[in-house]
N, C-alpha and C positions, 0 to 999 in steps of 0.2 A: 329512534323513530318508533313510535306506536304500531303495534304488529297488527295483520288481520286479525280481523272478527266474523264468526259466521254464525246464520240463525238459521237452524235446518228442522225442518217440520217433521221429521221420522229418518229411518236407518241407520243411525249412529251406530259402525265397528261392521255391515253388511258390506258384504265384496263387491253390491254394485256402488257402493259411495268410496271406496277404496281409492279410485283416482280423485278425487274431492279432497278427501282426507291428506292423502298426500301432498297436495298442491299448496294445504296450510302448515305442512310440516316442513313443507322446502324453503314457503315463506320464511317460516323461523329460523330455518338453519342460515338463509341468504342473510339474515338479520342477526349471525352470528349467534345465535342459539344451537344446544346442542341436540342432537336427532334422535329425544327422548316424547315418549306418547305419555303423558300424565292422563290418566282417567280421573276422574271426581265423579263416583256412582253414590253422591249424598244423597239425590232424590230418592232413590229409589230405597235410604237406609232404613226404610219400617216393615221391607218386604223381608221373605223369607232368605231363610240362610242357603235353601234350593236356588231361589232366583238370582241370588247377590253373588252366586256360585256362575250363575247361566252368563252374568252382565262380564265377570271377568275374564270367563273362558272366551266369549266371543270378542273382547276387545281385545285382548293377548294373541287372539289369531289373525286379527285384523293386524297389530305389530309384526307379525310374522311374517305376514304378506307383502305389507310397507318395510318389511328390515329396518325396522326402526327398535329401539329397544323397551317395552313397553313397562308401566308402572301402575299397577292399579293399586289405588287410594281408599283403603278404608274407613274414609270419614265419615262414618254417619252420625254421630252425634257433636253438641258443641264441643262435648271435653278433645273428641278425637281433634274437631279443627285449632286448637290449640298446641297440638302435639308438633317440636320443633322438626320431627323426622320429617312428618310429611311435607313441613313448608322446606325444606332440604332438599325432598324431590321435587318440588314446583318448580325451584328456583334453576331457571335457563333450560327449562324444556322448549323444544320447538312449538308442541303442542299441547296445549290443555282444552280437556274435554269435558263437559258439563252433559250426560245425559240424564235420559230419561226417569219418568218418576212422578213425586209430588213436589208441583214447584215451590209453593206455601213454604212446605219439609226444608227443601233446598234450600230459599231464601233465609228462613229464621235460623239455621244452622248457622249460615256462613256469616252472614252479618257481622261487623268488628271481629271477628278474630284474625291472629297471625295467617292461619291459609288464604283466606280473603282478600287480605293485605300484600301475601305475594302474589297470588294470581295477577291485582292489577298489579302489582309494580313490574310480574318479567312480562306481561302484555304490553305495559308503556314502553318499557325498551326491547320491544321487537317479537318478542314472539306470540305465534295464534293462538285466539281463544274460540273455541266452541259451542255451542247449546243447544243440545236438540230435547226437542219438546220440553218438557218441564224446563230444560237450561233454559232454551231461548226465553222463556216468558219467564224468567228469574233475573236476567240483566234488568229487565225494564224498571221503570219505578215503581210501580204497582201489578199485582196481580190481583185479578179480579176473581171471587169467589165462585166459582161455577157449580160446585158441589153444594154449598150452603149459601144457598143464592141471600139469605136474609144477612148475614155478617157483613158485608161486607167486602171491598176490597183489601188485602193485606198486604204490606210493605214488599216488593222489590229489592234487588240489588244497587238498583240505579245506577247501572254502569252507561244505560244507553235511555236518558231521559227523556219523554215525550214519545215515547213509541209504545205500545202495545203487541204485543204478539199471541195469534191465533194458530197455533201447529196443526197438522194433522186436516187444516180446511175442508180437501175434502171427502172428509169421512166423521167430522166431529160431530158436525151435528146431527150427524143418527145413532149419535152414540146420547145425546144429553135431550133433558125434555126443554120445550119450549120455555119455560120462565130460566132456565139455565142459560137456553142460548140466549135472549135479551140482556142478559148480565152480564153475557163475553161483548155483545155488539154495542153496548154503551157505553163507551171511552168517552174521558173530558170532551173540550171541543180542541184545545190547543195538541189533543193526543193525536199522533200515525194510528191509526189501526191495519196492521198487517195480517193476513192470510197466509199462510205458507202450506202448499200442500206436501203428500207423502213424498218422500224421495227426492226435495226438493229444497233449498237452498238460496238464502240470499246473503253476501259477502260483499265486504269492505275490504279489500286487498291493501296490504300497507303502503302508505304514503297514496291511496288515492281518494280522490274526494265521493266518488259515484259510488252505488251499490250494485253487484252484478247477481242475475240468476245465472242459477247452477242447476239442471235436475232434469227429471222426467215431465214433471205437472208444473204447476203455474204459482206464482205469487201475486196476492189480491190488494190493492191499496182498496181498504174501505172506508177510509177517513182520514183527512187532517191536508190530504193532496189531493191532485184529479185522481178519480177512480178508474179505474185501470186493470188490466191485468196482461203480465209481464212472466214472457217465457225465456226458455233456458238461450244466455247470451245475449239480453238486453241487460240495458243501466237503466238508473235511478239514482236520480240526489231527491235525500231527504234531509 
């Protein structure tokens, strides 16, 4: 059975997401995965060897917390996603996690290589996957260029076709100028456009068809269904 999947807009490894976190580590374990926390901090592999230092100590304590046994991944470049260790550690973790970063970075990384390839295959048989910010908008097909609004949008993971995701909703757009934001709010027509605010969470629990919020703030349908917005503890099929 295909494991959950979660798209979470900010706090990825914070003790107030702790029971979230957990909830997709039990799913894997009920789905016969073992009670291992894989991190994949690729987005963030152009930042500093301070910061890359900051994303492990805080996921490793976040394992602490969850007694879970944690594995952080140092894949930042493609040679690393070919390295058979790491696909050794992906393979039957309860939970893999995709945080934050540049999702661009993230997607061109992982693209056909062995990591890639195990992530989806120990997700198809059971266990969770994660993404917050840069991850969640690395599943989708495309990512749209926010920073070099003239490029383009660039390829995607395409694990979750026809969706778009907008992390961090609301606080993004006072972080980008207005011709950036037209560039996030422009999805095909046949695309979801999702919203996800801080601390905040939308999940597919395995084996079910609907999407549930998880969080503090709200998730925004801004295209592709009725428009909407859905707080913590309502569904959604998309």
């Amino acid at each position: 059975m295909r494991g959950s999947i979660a798209l979470v807009g900010s706090g990825e490894f914070l003790p107030i997401m702790a029971d979230f976190e957990k909830s997709l580590i039990d799913d894997g374990i009920k789905n016969g995965k073992a009670a291992k926390y894989a991190q994949i901090p690729t987005a963030a592999g152009q930042e500093s060897a301070d910061r890359l230092k900051y994303w492990e100590e805080l996921g490793n304590r976040q394992a602490a917390l969850l007694d879970v046994e944690p594995h952080f991944l140092p894949i930042f470049t493609r040679d690393d996603a070919f390295n058979p260790a790491f696909v050794d550690q992906i393979e039957n973790s309860a939970l893999m996690y995709m945080s934050g970063g540049d999702p661009h970075y993230l997607a061109t990384t992982l693209i056909n290589t062995p990591v890639w390839d195990a992530v989806v295959a120990n997700w198809q048989s059971g266990a969770s996957l994660a993404g917050c910010s840069a991850g969640a908008m690395a599943m989708c097909t495309e990512i749209p260029n926010f920073r070099f609004t003239k490029r383009g949008a660039t390829p995607g993971l395409n694990l979750l076709p026809n969706l778009r995701v907008i992390p961090h909703l609301d606080k993004f757009f006072r972080w980008i100028p207005d011709s950036a934001a037209k560039v996030m709010m422009h999805a095909p027509e046949d695309t979801v456009l999702l919203g996800i605010d801080e601390l905040t969470a939308l999940v597919q629990r395995s084996g079910e068809e609907n999407w549930l919020v998880h969080g503090e703030a709200k998730v925004h349908i801004l295209q592709g269904a009725p428009k909407q917005e859905l707080l913590h503890g309502e569904l959604i099929k998309l």
